[in-house]
N, C-alpha and C positions, 0 to 999 in steps of 0.2 A: 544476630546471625554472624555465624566466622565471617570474614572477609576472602577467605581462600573459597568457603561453602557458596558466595555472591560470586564470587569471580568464575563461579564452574557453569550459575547460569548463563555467564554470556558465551552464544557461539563460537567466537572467534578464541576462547579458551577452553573450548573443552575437551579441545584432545592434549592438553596439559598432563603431564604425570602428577599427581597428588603435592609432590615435592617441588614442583617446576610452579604448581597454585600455590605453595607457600610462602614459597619464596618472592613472587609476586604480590603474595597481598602486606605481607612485609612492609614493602612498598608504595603503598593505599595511604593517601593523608585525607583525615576527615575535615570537611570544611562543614561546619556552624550557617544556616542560610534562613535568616527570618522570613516568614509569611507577606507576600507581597514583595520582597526581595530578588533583584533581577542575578541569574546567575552569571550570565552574559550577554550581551545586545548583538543582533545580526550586525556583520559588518565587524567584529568584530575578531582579532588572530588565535585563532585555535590552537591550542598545543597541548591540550587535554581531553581527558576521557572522564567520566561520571558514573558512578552508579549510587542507585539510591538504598541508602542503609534504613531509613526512617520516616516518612514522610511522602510528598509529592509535591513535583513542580510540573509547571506546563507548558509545553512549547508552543512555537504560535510565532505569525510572521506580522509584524506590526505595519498598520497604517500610516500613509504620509497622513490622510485625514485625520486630524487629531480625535474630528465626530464620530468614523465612522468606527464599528466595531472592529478587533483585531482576526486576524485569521487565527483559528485556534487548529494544530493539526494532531497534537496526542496528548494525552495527562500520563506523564511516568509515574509509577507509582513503588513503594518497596520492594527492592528487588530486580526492579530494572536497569536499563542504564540509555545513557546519551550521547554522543559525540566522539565515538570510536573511530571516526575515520579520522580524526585531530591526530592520531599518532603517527597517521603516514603522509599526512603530507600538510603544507604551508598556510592551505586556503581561507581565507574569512569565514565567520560560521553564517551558516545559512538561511540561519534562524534565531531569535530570541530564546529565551527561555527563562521562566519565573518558578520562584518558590510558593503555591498554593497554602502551604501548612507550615510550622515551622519545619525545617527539612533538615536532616545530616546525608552529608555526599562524602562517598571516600572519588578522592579525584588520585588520579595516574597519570603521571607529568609525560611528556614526550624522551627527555630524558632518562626518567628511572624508566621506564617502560623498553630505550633500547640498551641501556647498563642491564637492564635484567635477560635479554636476551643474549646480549657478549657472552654471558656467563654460562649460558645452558644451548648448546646447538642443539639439544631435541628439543626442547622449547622452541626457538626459532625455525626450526624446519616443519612443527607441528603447525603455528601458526601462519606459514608461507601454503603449508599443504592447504589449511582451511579457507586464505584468501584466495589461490587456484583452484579450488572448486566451487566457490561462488560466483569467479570470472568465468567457470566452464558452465555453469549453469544458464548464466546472464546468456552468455553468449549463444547459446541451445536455445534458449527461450526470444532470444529476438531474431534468430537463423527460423524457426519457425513462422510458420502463418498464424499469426495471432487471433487473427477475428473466424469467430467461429460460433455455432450456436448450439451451447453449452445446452441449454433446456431443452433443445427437441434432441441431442444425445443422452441425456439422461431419462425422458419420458421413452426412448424409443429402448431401452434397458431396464424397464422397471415390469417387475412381477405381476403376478394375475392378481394378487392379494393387495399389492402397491395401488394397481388401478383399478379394482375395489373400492378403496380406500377414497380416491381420489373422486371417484363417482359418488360412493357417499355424502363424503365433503361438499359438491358441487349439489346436489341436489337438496342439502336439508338448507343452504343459504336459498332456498327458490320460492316462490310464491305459491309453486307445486305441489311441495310437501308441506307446506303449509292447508291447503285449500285437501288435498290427501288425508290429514289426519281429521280434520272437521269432515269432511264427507263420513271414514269409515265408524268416527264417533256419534254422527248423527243417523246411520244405519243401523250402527250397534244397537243403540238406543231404542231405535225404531222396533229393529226386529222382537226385542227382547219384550216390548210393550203390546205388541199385536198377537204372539203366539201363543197358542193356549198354556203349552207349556215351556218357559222361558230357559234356559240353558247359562243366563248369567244374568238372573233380575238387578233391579236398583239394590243397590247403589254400585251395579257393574264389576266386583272385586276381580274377575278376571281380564276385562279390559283394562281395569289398573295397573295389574300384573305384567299384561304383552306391551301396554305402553311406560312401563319400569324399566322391564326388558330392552327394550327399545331406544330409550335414552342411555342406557347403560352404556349399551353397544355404541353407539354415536359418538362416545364420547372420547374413545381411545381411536374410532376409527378418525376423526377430525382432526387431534393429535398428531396423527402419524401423519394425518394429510400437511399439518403445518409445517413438522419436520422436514418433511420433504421440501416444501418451498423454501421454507430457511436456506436449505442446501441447495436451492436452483440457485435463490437471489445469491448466496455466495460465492458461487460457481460462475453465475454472470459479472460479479463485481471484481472478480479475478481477471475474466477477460477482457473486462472495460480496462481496467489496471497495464493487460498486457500490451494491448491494444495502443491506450494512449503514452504508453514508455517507449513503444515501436516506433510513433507517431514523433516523438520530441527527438529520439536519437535520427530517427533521419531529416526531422527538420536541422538539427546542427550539421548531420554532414553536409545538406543541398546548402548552409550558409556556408560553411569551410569552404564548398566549393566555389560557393559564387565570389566569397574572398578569393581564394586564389586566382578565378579566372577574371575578377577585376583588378587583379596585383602585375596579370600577364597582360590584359587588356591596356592600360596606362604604359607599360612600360614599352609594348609596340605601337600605342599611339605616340608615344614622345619619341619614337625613332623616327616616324612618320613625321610630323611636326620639325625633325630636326634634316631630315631630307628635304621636306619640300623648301623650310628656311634657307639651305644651302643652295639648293636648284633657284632660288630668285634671288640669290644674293652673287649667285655665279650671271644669272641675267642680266643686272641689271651692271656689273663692270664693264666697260667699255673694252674691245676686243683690239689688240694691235696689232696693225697689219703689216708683214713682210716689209722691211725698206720706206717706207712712209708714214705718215704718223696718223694716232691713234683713229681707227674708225667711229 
């Protein structure tokens, strides 16, 4: 794959002109990374970007316990990339990250990445426009009521045919339709052996038939029923998502603030501290009186 064609999957370049990715992947130095080869350890100074041209590595946030297993949080695979926020700003990386297979990464220095922008103001205003709209997004989505219940909004919009579907599904898992089919198959049976003249003798070819039929039908209606769950549980692990980011950004503000107001809190108790010191330190001097000596 071109490297300008990689550079166009990631978001924060694709409102790039054609010319402004070329000139960028230009730019792009392939790093060589053996299987089981760390690319960078957390805690470690960021000032690069990654994408993967060949291979997979995996990120994952390592154990103090040397026993216990590592956090593993995604596997990059060709064509992705990792550590794009390394270009704006200073911070330790956040995470580990390993080479799985043997691996080629074109990496983008913090340097060539703002020499390449000097050079093109639609480039840079391109990619300013894409990080303002992800801060407008962020910021819509935690101004928002996050918790909310995605599955009875989507059950309370779903077709006559959807909850069809759904009914089906629920009934062919039951002991119901179970004990249902041996009933109408042991009557079928019954009838067909008692009447003079049988309408579907042994060996049954048309109950074979309605219960063919029957499976057929089940089988896409069951389908669609999974489909749909796929899309609640995704829908719900969206809002667990938003939910717990809503949760963390304001646990750091209520810490910011309790820093501050124990940064304010110290600094008027030590004026306090430093009044009362002077009020017993003015106590305890002997006071002299007019014309005679000290009282």
């Amino acid at each position: 794959m071109r490297h300008a064609d990689l550079l166009a999957e990631v978001p924060m370049f694709e409102g790039l002109t054609d010319a402004d990715r070329e000139a960028l992947g230009t730019r792009l130095t392939e790093r060589n990374v053996a299987a089981g080869q760390a690319v960078f350890a957390k805690g470690d100074a960021g000032s690069s970007m990654y994408l993967v041209l060949s291979g997979s590595v995996q990120i994952f946030l390592p154990s103090e316990d040397k026993e216990a297993p590592r956090v593993v949080l995604k596997d990059v695979r060709t064509g992705e990339y990792f550590g794009e926020l390394s270009l704006f700003d200073d911070k330790p990386r956040s995470a580990s990250v390993e080479a799985t297979v043997d691996t080629t990464l074109l990496e983008l220095t913090r340097e060539e990445f703002a020499e390449a922008l000097s050079k093109s103001k639609t480039a840079a205003l391109s990619i300013l426009s894409e990080m303002a709209e992800r801060l407008r997004v962020t910021n819509a989505m935690l101004g928002e009521r996050a918790a909310k219940d995605v599955v009875k909004e989507i059950e309370e919009n779903l077709t006559w045919g959807q909850r069809l579907a759904d009914k089906v599904a629920e009934l062919n898992g039951s002991w119901a339709f179970i004990l249902f089919l041996l009933g109408i198959t042991v009557v079928w049976a019954a009838v067909n052996h008692y009447i003079p003249h049988p309408f579907d003798d042994y060996p049954f070819v048309f109950l074979n038939l309605v219960l063919a039929i029957l499976v057929a039908l089940q089988g896409p209606l069951i389908v669609m029923s999974q489909n749909r769950q796929t899309l609640k549980d995704r829908a719900q692990a969206e809002t667990d998502f938003r939910v717990n980011l809503k949760n963390e950004v304001g646990i750091e503000t209520l810490l910011r603030e309790l820093g501050a107001f124990r940064v304010e809190a110290t600094k008027r108790l030590d004026v306090l501290e430093r009044a009362a010191r002077n009020e017993r330190v003015r106590a305890e001097i002997p006071v002299k009186s007019p014309g005679g000596p000290l009282a």
